[in-house]
VMD Tcl script that draws the C-alpha trace (Angstrom):
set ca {
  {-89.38 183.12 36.69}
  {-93.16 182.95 37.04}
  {-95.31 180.84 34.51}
  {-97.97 182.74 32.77}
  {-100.19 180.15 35.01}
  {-98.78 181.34 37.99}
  {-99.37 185.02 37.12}
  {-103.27 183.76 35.98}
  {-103.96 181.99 39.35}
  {-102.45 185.63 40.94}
  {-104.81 187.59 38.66}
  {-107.73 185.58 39.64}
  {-107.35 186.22 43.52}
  {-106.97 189.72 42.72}
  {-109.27 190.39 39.96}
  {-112.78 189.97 39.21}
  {-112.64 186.14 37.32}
  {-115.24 183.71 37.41}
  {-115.34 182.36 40.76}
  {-117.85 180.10 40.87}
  {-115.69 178.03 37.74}
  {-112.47 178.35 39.65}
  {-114.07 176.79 42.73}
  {-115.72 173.78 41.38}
  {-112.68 172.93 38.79}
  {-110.56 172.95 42.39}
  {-112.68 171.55 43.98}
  {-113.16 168.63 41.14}
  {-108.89 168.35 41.27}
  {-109.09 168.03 45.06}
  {-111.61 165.49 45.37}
  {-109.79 163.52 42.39}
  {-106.29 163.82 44.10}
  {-108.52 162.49 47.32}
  {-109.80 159.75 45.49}
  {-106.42 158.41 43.82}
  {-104.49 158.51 47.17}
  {-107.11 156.86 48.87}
  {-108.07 159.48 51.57}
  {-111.33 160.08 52.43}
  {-113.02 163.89 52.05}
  {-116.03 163.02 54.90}
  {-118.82 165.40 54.45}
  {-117.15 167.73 57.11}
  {-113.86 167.61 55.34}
  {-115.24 168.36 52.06}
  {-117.60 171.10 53.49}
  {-114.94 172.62 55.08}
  {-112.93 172.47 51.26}
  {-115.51 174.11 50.14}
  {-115.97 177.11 52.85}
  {-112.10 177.75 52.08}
  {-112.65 177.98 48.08}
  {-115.71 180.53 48.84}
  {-113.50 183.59 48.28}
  {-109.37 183.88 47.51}
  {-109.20 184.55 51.24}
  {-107.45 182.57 54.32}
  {-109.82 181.43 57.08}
  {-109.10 180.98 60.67}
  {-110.03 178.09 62.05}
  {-112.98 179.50 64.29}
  {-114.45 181.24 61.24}
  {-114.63 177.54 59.34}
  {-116.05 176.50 62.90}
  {-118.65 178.89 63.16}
  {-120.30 178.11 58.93}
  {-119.75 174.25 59.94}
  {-121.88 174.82 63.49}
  {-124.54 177.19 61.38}
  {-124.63 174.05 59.26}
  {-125.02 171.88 61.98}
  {-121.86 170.29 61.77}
  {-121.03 170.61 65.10}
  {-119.43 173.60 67.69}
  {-116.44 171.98 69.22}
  {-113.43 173.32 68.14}
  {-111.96 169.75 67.22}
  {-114.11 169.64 64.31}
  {-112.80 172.46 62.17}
  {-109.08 171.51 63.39}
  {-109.39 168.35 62.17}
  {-110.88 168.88 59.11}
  {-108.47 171.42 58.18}
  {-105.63 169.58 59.60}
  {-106.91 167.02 57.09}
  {-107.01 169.07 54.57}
  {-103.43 170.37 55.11}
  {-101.81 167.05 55.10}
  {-103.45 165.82 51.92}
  {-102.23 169.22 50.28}
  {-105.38 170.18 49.41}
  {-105.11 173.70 51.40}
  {-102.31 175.24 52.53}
  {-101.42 177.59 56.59}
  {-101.10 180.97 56.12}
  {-98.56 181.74 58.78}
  {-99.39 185.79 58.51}
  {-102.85 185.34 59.23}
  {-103.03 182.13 61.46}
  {-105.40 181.24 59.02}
  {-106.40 178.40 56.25}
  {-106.49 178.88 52.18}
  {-107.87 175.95 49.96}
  {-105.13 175.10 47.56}
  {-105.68 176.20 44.56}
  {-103.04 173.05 42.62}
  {-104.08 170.15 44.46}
  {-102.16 166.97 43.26}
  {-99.38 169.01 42.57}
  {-96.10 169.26 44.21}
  {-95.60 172.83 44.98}
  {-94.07 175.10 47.59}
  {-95.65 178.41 46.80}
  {-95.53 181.93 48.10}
  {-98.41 183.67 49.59}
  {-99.30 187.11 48.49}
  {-101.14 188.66 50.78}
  {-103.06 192.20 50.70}
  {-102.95 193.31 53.63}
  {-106.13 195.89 53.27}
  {-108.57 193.46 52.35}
  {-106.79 190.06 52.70}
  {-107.13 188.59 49.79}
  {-104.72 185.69 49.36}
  {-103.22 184.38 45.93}
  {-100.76 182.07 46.15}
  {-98.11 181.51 42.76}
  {-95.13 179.04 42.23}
  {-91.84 180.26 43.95}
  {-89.01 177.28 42.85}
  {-86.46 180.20 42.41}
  {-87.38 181.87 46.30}
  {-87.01 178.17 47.66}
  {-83.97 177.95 45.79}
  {-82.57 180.90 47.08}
  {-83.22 179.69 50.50}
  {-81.35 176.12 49.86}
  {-78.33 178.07 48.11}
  {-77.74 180.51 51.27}
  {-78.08 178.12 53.69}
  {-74.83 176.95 55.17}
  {-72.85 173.51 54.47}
  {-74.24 170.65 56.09}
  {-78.26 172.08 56.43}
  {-80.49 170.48 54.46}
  {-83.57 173.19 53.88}
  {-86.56 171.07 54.41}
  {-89.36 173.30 53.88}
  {-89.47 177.01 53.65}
  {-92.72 179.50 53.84}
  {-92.81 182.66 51.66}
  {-95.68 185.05 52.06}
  {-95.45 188.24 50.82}
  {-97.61 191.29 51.93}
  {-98.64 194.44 50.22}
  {-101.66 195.84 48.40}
  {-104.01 194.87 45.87}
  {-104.65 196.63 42.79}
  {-108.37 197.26 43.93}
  {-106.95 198.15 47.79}
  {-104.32 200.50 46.43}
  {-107.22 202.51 43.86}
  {-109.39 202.51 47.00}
  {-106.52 204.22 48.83}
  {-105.73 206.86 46.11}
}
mol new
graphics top color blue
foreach p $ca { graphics top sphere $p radius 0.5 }
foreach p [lrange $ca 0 end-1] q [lrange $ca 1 end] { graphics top cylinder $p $q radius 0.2 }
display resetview
């Protein structure tokens, strides 16, 4: 059952929220989870953070490339696959499979397998706590397979997408 957290986090990818105090309190958890497992954000890494907490939106990797290079970060591809790569592995952003694309985390330092919901009109990307969905997955796999990891995105329309469509 969803946490009235869970359904906040939702709200504020889909609804106007202040952004600009949702970004910097992630980004303050991110660079805090950095700090205490001793990983370093580099100033491309935490750039690149920060690109991804600009909007509730998943990135591909060439779009993080091309704000880095305007920022003179640098235009080989290596740099944003790194950094994100980084940024993956220290759980401070998350792969959206659907959209071969990149979405800052938005509970770093917390364990969490969540579910993606994804408009598919405008893109916007939320992602909320799923423990019951992974659940579901572990209880219908057969004897002997141990479920791992599982990815759960979810695609339909926004509130705003589905007015705009009316």
């Amino acid at each position: 059952m969803p946490t009235a957290s869970a359904g906040a986090a939702a709200a504020s990818a889909f609804a106007a929220h202040d952004h600009a105090r949702c970004a910097a309190e992630t980004l303050a958890q991110a660079e805090a989870v950095a700090v205490a497992a001793g990983l370093r954000l580099t100033p491309v890494r935490r750039r690149t953070l920060e690109i991804l907490l600009e909007s509730h939106r998943a990135l591909g990797a060439y779009e993080v490339l091309d704000r880095l290079a305007a920022e003179g970060f640098g235009r080989q591809p290596p740099v944003a696959y790194r950094a994100l790569d980084f940024l993956v592995d220290a759980g401070l952003a998350h792969r959206v499979q659907r959209l071969n694309a990149f979405a800052a985390c938005m509970h770093p330092g917390r364990a969490h397998q969540p579910v993606f919901l994804i408009c598919r009109s405008c893109n916007a990307v939320a992602e909320v706590p799923a423990a019951a969905v992974h659940a579901a997955v572990a209880a219908a796999a057969p004897p002997g397979f141990a479920v791992e990891r599982v990815t759960a995105e979810a695609v339909g329309l926004c509130a705003s997408c589905r007015g705009a469509a009316a």
